[in-house]
ZAVEXPA-855262 format. One line per 5 residues: number of its first residue (from 1); for each residue x, y, z of N, C-alpha, C, O. Coordinates in steps of 0.02 Angstrom, whole numbers, padded with zeros to 5 digits. Layout:
BEGIN
NUM = X Y Z X Y Z X Y Z X Y Z | ...
***
This chain:
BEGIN
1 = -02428 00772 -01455 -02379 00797 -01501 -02352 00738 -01541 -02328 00686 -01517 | -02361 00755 -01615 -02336 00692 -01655 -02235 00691 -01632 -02197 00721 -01595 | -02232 00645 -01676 -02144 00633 -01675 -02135 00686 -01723 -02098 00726 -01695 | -02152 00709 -01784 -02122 00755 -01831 -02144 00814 -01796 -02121 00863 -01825 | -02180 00832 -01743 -02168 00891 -01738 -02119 00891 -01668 -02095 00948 -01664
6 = -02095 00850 -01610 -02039 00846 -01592 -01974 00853 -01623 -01928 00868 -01584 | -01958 00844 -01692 -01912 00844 -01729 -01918 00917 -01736 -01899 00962 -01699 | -01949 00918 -01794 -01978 00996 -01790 -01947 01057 -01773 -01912 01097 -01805 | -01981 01053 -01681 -01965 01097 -01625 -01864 01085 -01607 -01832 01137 -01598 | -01846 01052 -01605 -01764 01020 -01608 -01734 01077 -01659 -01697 01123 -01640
11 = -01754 01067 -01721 -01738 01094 -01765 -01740 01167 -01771 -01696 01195 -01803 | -01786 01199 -01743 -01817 01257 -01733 -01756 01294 -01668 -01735 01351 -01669 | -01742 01249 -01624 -01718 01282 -01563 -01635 01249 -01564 -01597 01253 -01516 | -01626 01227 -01606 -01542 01223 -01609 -01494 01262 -01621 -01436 01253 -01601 | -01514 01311 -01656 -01467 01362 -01679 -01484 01415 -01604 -01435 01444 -01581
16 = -01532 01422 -01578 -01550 01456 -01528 -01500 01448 -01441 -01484 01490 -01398 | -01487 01363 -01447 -01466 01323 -01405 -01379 01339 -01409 -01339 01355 -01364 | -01368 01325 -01488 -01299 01331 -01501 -01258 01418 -01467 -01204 01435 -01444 | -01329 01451 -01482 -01293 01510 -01469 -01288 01529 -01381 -01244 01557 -01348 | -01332 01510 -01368 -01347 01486 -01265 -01278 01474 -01250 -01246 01510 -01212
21 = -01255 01423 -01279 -01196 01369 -01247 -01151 01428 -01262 -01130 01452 -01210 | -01121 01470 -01336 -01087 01484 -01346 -01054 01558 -01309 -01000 01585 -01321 | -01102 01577 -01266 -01099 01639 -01233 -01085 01615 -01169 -01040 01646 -01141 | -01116 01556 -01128 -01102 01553 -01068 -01034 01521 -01043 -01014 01469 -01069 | -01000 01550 -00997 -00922 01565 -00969 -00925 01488 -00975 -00971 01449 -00982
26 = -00838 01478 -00967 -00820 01381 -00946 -00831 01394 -00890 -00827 01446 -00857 | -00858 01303 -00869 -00849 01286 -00801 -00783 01301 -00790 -00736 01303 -00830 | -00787 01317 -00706 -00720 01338 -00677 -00723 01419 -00684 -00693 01439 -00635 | -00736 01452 -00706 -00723 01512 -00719 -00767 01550 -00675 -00823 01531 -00659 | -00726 01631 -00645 -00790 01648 -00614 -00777 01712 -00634 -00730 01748 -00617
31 = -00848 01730 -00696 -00827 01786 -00735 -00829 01853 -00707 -00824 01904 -00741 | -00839 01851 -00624 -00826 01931 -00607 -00747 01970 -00580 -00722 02024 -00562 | -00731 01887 -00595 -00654 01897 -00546 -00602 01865 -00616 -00548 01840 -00601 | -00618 01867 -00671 -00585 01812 -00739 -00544 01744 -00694 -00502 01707 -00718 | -00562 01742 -00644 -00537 01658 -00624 -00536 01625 -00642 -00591 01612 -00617
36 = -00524 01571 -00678 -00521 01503 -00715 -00476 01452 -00695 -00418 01443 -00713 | -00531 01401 -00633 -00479 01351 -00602 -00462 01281 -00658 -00448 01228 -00631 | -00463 01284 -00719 -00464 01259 -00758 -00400 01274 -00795 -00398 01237 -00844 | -00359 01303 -00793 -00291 01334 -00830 -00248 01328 -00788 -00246 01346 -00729 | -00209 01300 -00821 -00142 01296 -00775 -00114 01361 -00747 -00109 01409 -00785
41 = -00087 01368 -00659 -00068 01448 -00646 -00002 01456 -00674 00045 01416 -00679 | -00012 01529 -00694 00056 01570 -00717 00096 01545 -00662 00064 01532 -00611 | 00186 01529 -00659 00222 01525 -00604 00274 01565 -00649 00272 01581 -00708 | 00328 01577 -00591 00388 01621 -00596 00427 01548 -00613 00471 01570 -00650 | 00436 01500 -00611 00477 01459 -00626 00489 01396 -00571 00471 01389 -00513
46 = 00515 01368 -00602 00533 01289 -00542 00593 01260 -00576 00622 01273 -00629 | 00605 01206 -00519 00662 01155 -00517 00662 01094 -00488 00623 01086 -00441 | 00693 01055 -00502 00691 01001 -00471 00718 01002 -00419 00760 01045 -00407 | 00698 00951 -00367 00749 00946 -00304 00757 00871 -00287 00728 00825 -00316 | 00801 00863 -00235 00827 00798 -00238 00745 00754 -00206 00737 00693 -00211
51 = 00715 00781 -00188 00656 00741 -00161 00594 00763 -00213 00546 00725 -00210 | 00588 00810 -00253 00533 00806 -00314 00541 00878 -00353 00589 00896 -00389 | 00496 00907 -00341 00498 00984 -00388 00463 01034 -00354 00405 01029 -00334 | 00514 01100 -00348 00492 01151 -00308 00465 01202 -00382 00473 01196 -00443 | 00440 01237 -00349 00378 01297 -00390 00364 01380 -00362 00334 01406 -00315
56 = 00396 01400 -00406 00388 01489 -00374 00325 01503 -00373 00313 01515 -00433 | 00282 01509 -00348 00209 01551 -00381 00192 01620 -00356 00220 01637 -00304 | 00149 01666 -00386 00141 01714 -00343 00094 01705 -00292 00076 01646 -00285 | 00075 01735 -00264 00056 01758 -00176 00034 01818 -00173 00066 01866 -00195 | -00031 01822 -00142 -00060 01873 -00117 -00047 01875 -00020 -00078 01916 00014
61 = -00010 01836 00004 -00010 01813 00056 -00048 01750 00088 -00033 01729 00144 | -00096 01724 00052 -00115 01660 00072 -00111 01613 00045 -00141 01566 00072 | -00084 01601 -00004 -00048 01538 -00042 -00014 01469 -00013 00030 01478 00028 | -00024 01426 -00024 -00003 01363 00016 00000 01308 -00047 -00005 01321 -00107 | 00013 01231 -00010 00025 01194 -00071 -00060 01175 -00077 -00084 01149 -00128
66 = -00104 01194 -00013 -00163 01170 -00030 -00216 01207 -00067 -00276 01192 -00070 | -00190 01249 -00091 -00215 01313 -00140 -00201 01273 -00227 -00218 01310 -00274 | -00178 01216 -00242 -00167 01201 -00319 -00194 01124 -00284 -00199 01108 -00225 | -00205 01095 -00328 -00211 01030 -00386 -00147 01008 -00407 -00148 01043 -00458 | -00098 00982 -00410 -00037 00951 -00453 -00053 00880 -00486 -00045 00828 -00453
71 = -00074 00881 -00546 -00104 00855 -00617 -00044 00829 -00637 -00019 00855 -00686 | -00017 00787 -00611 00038 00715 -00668 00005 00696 -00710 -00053 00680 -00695 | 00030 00688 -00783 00016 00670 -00831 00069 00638 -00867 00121 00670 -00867 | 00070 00570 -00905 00111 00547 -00940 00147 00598 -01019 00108 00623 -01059 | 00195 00601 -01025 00204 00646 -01076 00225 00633 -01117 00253 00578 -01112
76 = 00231 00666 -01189 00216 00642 -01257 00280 00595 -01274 00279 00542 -01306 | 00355 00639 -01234 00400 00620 -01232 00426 00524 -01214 00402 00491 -01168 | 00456 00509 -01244 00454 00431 -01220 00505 00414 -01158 00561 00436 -01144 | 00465 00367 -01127 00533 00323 -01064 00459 00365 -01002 00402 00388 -01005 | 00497 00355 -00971 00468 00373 -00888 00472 00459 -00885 00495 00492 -00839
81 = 00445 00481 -00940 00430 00564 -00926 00356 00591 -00906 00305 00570 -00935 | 00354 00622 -00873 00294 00667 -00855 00277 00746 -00857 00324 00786 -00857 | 00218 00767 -00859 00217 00843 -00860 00179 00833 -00797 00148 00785 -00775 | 00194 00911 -00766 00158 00928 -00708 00117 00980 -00699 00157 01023 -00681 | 00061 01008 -00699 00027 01044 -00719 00013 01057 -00632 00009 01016 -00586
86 = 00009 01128 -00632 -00016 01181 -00569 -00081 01187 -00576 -00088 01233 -00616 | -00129 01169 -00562 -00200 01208 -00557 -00219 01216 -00505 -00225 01172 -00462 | -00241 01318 -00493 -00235 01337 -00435 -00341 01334 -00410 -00387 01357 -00445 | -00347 01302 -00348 -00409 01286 -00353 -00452 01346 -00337 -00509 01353 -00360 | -00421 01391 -00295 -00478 01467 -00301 -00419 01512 -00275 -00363 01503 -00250
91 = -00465 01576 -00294 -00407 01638 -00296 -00370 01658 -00246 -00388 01648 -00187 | -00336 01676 -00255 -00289 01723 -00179 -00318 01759 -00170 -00321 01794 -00221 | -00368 01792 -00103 -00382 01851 -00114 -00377 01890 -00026 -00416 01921 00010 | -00294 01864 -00019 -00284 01911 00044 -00234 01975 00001 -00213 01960 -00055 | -00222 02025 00022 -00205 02093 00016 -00128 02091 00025 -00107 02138 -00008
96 = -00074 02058 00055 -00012 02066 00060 00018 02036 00026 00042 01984 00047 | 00030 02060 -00044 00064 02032 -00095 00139 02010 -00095 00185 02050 -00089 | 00147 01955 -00101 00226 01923 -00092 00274 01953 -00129 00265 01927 -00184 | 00334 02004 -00136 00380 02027 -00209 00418 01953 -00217 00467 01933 -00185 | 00379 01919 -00271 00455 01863 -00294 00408 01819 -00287 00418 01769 -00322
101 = 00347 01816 -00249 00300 01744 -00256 00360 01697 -00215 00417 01714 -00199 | 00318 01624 -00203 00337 01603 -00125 00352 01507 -00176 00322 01478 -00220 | 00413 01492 -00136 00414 01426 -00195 00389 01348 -00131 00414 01325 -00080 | 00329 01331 -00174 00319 01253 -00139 00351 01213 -00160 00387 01221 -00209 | 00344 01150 -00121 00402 01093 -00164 00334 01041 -00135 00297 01043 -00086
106 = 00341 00991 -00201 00309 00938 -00186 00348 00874 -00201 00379 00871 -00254 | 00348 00821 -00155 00390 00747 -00168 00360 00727 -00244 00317 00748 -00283 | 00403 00682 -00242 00382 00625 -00303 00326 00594 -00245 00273 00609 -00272 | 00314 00573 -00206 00283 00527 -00152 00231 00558 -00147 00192 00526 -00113 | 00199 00630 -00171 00144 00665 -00153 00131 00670 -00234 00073 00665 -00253
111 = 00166 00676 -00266 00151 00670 -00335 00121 00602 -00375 00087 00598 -00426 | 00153 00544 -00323 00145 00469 -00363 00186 00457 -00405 00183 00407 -00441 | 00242 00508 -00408 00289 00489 -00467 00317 00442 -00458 00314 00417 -00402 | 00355 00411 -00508 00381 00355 -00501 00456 00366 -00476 00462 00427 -00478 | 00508 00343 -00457 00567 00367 -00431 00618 00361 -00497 00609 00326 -00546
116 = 00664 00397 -00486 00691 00411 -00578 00632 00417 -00636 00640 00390 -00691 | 00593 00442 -00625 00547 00465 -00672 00561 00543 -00704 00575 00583 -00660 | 00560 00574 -00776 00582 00623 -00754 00534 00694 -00751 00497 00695 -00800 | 00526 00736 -00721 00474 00768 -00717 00469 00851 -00761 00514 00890 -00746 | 00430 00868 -00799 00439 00936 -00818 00383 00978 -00784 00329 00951 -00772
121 = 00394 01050 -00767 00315 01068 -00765 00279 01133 -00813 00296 01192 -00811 | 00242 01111 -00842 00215 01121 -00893 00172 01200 -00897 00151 01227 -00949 | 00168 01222 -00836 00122 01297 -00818 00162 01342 -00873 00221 01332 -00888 | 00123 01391 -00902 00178 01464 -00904 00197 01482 -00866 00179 01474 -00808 | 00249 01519 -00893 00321 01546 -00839 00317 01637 -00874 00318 01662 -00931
126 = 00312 01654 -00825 00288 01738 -00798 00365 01780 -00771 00374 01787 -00711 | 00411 01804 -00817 00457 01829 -00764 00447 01901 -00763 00478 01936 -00724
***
């Protein structure tokens, strides 16, 4: 096979390729269940506490703090601010649904935050 017809064939199967990519789900996603451990989880809301930041989330009954990812990120804001991002790593899928969702708290010390740092968290808020 010459080089121009490698080019060629490229040319021939790009628009073919483009459309491949453009149909298949994001990583993270598992399109029979719309899961997407890639999005920050919906929470009912949070607060700070004197040792870091607590987090309502919902609950199917098996929810824990080892069910998310907590993603510190420096934030746009200036001085020692951060966002905190929830990403929940796979689904809830026990049957006894929590009314009010169940609140974790994580330290600055499990976070890496810095101490007087200030923290926001960045998920949507679902009331």
């Amino acid at each position: 096979m010459r080089a121009g017809d490698t080019e060629a064939m490229i040319r021939a199967l790009a628009p073919l390729l483009l459309i491949l990519t453009a149909c298949a789900p994001p990583a993270g996603t598992d399109p029979r269940s719309g899961f997407d451990a890639r999005a920050g989880e919906p929470i009912h809301g949070w607060r700070l506490t004197g040792q870091g930041v607590a987090v309502r989330v919902a609950s199917n009954g098996c929810t824990d703090k080892d069910s998310f990812d907590p993603v510190l990120r420096g934030s746009p804001r200036q001085g020692w601010a951060f966002d905190l991002e929830l990403v929940r790593l796979s689904p809830d899928t026990c049957s006894e649904p929590v009314p009010g969702g169940i609140e974790l708290e994580w330290t600055r010390e499990e976070l890496f935050a810095p101490r007087g740092a200030e923290i926001s968290v960045v998920n949507p808020v679902r009331r």
